[in-house]
N, C-alpha and C positions, 0 to 999 in steps of 0.2 A: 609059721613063717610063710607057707602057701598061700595062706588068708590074707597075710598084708601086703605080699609082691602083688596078688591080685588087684589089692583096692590100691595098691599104689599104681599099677596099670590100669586100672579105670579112669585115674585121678590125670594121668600122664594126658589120654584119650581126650579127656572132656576143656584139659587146656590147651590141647593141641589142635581141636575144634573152634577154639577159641581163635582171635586174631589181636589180642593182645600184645603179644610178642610184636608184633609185626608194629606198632606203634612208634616213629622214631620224632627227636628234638626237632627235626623241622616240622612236623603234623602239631606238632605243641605250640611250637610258637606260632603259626598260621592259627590256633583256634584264640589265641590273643587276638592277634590283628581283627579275625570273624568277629570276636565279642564286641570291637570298637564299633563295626559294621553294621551289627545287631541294635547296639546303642544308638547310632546317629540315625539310625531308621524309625527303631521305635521308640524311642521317647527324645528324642529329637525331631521324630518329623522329615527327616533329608531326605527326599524322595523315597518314599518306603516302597513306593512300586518298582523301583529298580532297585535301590538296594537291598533288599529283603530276598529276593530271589539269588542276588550274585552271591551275598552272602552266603545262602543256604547252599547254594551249587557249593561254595569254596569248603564246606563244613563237609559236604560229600564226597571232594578231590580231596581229603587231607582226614582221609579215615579208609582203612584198610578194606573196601567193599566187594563184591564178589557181583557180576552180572551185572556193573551200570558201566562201563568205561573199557572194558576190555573188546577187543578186534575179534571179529568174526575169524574160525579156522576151521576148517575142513568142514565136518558137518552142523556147526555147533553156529548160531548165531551170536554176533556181537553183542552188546552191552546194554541198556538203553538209553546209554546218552552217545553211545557210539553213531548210534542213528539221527537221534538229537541235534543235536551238532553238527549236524550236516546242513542244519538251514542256513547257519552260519558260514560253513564253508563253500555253499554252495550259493551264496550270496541271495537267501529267500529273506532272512527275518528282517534283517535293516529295511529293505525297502519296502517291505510289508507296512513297517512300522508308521514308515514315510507318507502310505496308503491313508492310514489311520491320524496322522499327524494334519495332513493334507484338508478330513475329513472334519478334524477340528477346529481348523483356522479363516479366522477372517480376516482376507487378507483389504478389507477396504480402508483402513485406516493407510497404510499403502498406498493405494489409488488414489484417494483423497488428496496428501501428500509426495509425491512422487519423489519430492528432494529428500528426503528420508533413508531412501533408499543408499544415498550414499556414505551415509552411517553406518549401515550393514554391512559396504565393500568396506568403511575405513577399520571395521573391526578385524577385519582379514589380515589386516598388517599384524595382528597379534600371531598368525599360521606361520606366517613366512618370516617372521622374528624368529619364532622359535626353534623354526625350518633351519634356522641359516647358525640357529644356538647351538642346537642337536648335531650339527655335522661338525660342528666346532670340535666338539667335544668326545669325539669320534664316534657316532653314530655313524652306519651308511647311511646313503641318499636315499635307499626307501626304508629305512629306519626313520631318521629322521623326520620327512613328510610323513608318514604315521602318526610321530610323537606330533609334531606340529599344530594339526588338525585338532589337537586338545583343544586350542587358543580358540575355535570355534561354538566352542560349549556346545555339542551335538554329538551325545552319546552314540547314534545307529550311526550315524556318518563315520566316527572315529573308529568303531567296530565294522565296518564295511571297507574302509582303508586299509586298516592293518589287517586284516584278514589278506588282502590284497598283496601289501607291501611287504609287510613283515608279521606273519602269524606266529613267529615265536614271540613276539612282544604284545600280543591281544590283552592278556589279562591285564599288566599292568597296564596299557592303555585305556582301556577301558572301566577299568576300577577309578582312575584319574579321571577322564570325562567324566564319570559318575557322580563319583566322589566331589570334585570341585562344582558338577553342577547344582549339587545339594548345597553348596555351601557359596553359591552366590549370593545373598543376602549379607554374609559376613566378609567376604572377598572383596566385594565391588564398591562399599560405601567410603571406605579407608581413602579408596582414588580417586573416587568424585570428589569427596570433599577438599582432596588438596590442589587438584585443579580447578576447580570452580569457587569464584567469589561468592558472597550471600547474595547479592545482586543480580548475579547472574542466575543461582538457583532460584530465584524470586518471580523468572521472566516467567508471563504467562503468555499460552500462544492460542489463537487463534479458532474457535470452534471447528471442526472438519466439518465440511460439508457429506449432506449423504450421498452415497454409492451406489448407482443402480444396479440392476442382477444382471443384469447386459455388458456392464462395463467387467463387471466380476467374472461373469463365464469368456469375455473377452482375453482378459487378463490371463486365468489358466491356458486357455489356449494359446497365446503369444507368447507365453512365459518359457511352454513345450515347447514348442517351435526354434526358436531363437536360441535357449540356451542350449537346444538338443545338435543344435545347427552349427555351435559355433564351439561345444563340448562335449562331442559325443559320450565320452566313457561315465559322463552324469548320468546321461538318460535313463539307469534302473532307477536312480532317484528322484529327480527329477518328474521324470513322468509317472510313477505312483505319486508322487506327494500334490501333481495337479489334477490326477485322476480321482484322488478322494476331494478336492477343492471343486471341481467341476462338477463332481455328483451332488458336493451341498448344496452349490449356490445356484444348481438345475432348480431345484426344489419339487419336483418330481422323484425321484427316487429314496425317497424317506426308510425305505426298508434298508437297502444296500447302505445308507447314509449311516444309518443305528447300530447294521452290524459292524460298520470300518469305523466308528467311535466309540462300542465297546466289545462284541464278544472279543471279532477278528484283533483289535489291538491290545487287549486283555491276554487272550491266548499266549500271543506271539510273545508280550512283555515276559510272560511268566517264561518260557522256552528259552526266548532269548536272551535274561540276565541268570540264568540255573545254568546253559550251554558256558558262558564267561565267566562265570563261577568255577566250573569244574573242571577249567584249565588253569587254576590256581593251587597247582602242589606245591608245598613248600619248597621241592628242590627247585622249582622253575620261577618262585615268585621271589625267595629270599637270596637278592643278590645285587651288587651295585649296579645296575642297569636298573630294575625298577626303583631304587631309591634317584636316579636320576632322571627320570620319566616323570617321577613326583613333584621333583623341584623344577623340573622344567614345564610341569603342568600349570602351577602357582605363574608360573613367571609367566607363561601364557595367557593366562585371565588378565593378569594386572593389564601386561600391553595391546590385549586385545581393548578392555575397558579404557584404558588411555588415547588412544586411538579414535575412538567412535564419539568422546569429549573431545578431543581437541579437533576433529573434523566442524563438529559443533560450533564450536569458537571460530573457527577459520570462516566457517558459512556466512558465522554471525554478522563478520566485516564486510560483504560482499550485499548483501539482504537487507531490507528494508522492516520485514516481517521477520521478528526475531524466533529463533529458536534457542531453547531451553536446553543447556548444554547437558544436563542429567540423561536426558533422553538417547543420548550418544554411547551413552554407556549400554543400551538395550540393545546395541547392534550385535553382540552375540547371541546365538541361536539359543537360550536357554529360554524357552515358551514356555508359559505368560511369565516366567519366575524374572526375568529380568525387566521386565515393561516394570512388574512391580516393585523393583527394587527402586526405580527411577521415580516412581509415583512417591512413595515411601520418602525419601528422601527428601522430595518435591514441598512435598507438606510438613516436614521436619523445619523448613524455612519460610515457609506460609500455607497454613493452615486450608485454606478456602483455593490452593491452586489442586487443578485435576490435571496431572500429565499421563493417567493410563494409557490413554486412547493414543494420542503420540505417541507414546514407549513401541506400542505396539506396530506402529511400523516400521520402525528400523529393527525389530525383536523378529516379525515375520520377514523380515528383506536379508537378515542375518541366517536363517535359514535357507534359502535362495543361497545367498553367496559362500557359505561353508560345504555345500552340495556340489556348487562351480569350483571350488579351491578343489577340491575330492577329486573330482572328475580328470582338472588341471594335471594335479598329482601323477595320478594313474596312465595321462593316456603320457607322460615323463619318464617315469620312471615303470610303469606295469610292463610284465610283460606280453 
């Protein structure tokens, strides 16, 4: 009898070392939701650089772990995502990111077209749709403008905001910008095609002329200036995302240029969708506020992509030199995935038309003006 109280005290020991127990029905159904995540990543393809990481963070938040999450107390150090996460609350990784973004883009297609540019403010009305849907629906005002900024397609933006506005709502905000911007390919075509004729999809526009490196480093510099002038609470944005733009189009700094287009943006992506991941516990994530964050994410792409078409159309009446109303739909900040959705589409109606290069400057001027909404937001409602 001695002999089996003991191995059944071993047995007691080695489950009680265990964290099994500690397993509850919302960690379960969170690693559903992770596996959908895992899927649209890897063998779909949806951004695996961001969703791969938020995912894995969310498999980390929704499993009983010892030493990543927990607060520092007395003598004992915090967690390692305790520290982690601090780029985020401390508002480092977004605009990091922005640095890297900045480093990637060319923004000549832009300069070339300057009336472009008004397709990327007409996408904004998809923010303040869903700005004015969210408070309807009793969201608060910086609830709301958090949720809003989805309508932007600009993952570090949306995560820079709500971090901002409302950090209890990060995760689902950002699982949504993610999420939907993976899935613009499939979102955006549904709307172009019912507002635009085949004739209209047909139009072909105009070669760009080329951009000198002068007018390019002019541009980053006046872009600071002006937007930081006229919205301050952009400016962490803002001026990383011209700061990596100014080192490309220097064309002298090729070192700093290589590190902010991949380690530096690499690093960060990995930190910064594992930190948004791992505020995804079930108790915080399974709950009618993110099932309504979702739907009003959806409802955000449509009328931001409605919006930047039918700016299109409206131009078209006023201009001599037409534009290609598909390309309207690229005014959300989803970089280059929207330019190419427009192009995609473009040649679904004639074969032999190229609309990348257009796409891409209402795609880059969408970015601009979802950093100005941001900015807007904050210096509103921050406190």
């Amino acid at each position: 009898m001695e002999g089996t109280t003991t191995e059944t005290s071993k047995l007691e020991q080695l489950w009680n070392m265990t964290a099994i127990s500690d397993v509850t029905w919302q960690m379960m159904v969170m690693w559903a939701v992770i596996a959908v995540l895992f899927y649209l990543a890897v063998y779909r393809k949806f951004e695996p650089l961001l969703l791969i990481p938020i995912a894995f963070g969310a498999l980390l938040a929704n499993l009983p772990t010892q030493g990543l999450v927990n607060l520092p107390h007395g003598d004992h150090a915090g967690g390692l995502y305790y520290y982690i996460s601090l780029g985020i609350e401390y508002e480092i990784f977004p605009p990091l990111i922005f640095l890297g973004v900045g480093a990637l883009t060319d923004f000549g297609p832009l300069i070339a077209n300057p009336r472009t540019l008004l397709l990327g403010a007409a996408a904004q009305f998809g923010v303040f749709a869903t700005f004015l849907g969210a408070s309807a629906i009793g969201f608060s005002p910086e609830q709301a403008a958090a949720i809003g900024i989805i309508g932007g397609a600009d993952g570090p933006t949306s995560i820079f905001l709500a971090n901002k506005l409302a950090p209890e709502l990060l995760a689902p905000i950002a699982v949504a910008a993610y999420s939907y911007m993976a899935l613009v390919p499939m979102l955006q075509p549904p709307v172009m095609r019912a507002l635009t004729t085949e004739a209209e999809r047909k139009i072909r526009m105009k070669s760009l002329r080329e951009v000198s490196r002068l007018e390019k480093l002019i541009f980053s510099g006046m872009v600071t200036i002006v937007v930081i002038l006229l919205v301050p609470a952009a400016a962490a944005l803002i001026g990383m995302l011209m700061l990596g733009n100014f080192l490309r189009e220097s064309l002298v700094a090729d070192r700093l240029v290589k590190a902010a287009q991949n380690e530096l943006i690499n690093v960060v992506t990995i930190f910064l969708g594992t930190s948004v991941g791992i505020t995804m516990t079930g108790e915080a994530f399974l709950n009618a506020s993110t099932l309504k964050i979702l739907s009003l994410g959806v409802v955000a792409f449509g009328i931001a992509t409605a919006c930047g078409i039918l700016m299109a159309k409206l131009m078209n009446v006023f201009s001599k030199n037409k534009i290609n109303p598909l390309i309207g739909s690229a005014g959300v900040s989803a970089v280059p995935m929207a330019a190419r959705v427009s192009q995609v589409e473009g040649q679904r109606a004639d074969p032999g038309n190229f609309l990348l290069m257009h796409a891409m400057g209402p795609n880059v001027a969408g970015v601009i003006g979802t950093a100005v909404v941001a900015g807007y937001f904050i210096a509103w409602f921050g406190n």
